[in-house]
C-alpha positions, 0 to 999 in steps of 0.5 A, spaced: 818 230 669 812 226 672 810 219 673 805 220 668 809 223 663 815 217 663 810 212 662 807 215 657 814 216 654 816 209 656 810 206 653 811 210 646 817 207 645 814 200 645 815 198 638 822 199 638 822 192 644 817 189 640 816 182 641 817 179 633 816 172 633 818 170 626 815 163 624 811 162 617 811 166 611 804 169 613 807 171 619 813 175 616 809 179 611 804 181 617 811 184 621 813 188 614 805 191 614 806 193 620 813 196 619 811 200 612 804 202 617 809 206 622 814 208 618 809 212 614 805 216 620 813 216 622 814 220 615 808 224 616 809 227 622 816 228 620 815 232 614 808 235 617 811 242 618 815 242 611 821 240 613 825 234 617 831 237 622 836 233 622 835 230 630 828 227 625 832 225 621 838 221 625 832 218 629 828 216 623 835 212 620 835 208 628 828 207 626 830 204 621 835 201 623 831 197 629 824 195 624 830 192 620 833 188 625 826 186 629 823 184 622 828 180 620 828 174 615 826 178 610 831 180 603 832 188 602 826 190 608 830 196 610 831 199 603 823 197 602 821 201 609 826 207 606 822 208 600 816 208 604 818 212 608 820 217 602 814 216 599 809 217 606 813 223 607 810 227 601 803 225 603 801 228 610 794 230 608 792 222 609 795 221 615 787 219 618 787 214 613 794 210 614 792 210 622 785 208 621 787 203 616 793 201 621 788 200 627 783 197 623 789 192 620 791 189 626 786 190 631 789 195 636 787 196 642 787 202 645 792 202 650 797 200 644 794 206 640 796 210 645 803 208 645 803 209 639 802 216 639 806 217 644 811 216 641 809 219 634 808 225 640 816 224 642 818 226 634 814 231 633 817 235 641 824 232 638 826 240 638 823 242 644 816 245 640 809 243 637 808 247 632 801 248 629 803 244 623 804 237 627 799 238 631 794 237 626 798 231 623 798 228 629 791 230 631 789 226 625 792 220 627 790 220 634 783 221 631 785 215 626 787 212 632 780 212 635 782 217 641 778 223 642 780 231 643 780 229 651 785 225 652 788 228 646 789 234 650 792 231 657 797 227 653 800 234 649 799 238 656 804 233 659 809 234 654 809 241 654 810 241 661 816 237 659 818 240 654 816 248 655 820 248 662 825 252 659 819 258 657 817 258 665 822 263 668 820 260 675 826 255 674 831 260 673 832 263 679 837 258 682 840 257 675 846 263 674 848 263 666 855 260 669 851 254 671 847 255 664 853 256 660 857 250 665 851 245 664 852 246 657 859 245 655 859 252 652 864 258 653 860 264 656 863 268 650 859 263 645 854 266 640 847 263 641 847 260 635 854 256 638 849 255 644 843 252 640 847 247 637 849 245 642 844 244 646 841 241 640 847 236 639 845 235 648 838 233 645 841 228 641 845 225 646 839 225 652 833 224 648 830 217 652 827 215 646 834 215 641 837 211 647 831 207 647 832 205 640 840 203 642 837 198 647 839 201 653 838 200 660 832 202 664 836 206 668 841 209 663 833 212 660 831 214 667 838 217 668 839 221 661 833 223 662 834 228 668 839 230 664 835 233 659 830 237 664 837 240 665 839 242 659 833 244 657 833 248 664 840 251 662 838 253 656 832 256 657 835 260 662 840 262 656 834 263 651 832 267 656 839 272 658 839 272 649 831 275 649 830 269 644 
């Protein structure tokens, strides 16, 4: 994983160690503005390509369960930012718009909105892809955002890089399907549905931005991490052997 890339997925995540000062009534209600903001683009993404997968959804209820808590102070904030989340969700098409208004809202600055697509970025790639679908939802928000197709660009190559690996059969050559099948935790007579589930519940357990929800460690991130280059090498290998 390049440098670049980890500060890009160490920077996406900046919302969920976001420094919340409750004070005044004004105060609060500007932290639930911004909840309700990054739930919605979060529901759009989401749901962009019809569907949201379990890994999705698992993060989302973290989400939900980290804004709640940053966001506190506030009777019923957490059912509130969940009906926003099942409303924005059935509503992809404005997701130019919400992101426009958010940044308009709250004045955010570049460096922000580029935190904030990574991490938008970073559900979107949960499962390994970006289909056609979630690109453009996540094109508009870039664009909302005020980033422009260059950068845009760059952000999604490096995630691809990262998440792609197990489509580059150069990888593979130092990694037999023992090694595969060990890196996993699979039987070698595992079905491949048997091994993409697990590979999926891996995903769950190594992916930075679940572990940065729960607030672990720097070094616990950077560890699991590797870990899921890994996986995603073992299972591309498998992948491979299946011709799938």
């Amino acid at each position: 994983m390049s440098g670049v890339l980890f500060l890009l997925i160490l920077g996406g995540a900046i919302f969920f160690f976001m420094s919340v000062q409750i004070g005044n009534n004004r105060k609060k209600q500007a932290n639930v503005d911004e909840a309700k903001f990054l739930v919605s683009l979060l529901a759009k993404v989401a749901k962009s390509d019809g569907r949201v997968s379990e890994l999705e959804a698992r993060l989302i209820t973290q989400v939900l369960d980290d804004l709640s808590q940053k966001v506190s102070g506030v009777s019923g904030v957490r059912e509130y930012l969940k009906e926003v989340y099942k409303s924005q969700k059935e509503n992809v098409d404005n997701a130019y718009e919400t992101a426009r208004n958010y940044k308009q809202s709250f004045r955010l600055s570049y460096k922000i909105c580029i935190a904030r697509l990574t991490y938008f970025l970073n559900l979107a790639y949960i499962d390994g892809e970006l289909n056609e679908s979630e690109r453009k939802v996540i094109t508009n928000i870039a664009y909302g955002f005020g980033i422009g197709k260059e950068t845009l660009d760059e952000i999604i190559a490096d995630f691809a890089n990262f998440y792609g690996q197990e489509f580059n059969t150069n990888l593979y050559l130092n990694l037999n399907d023992k090694d595969a099948y060990e890196v996993l935790g699979v039987d070698k007579n595992a079905s491949f549905d048997e091994i993409k589930q697990r590979y999926k519940e891996l995903v769950r357990q190594y992916h930075p931005d679940i572990l940065m929800g729960r607030g672990e460690s720097k070094e616990v991130i950077e560890r699991s991490t590797k870990k899921l280059q890994e996986i995603n090498e073992a299972y591309g290998r498998l992948k491979e052997k299946f011709g799938v």
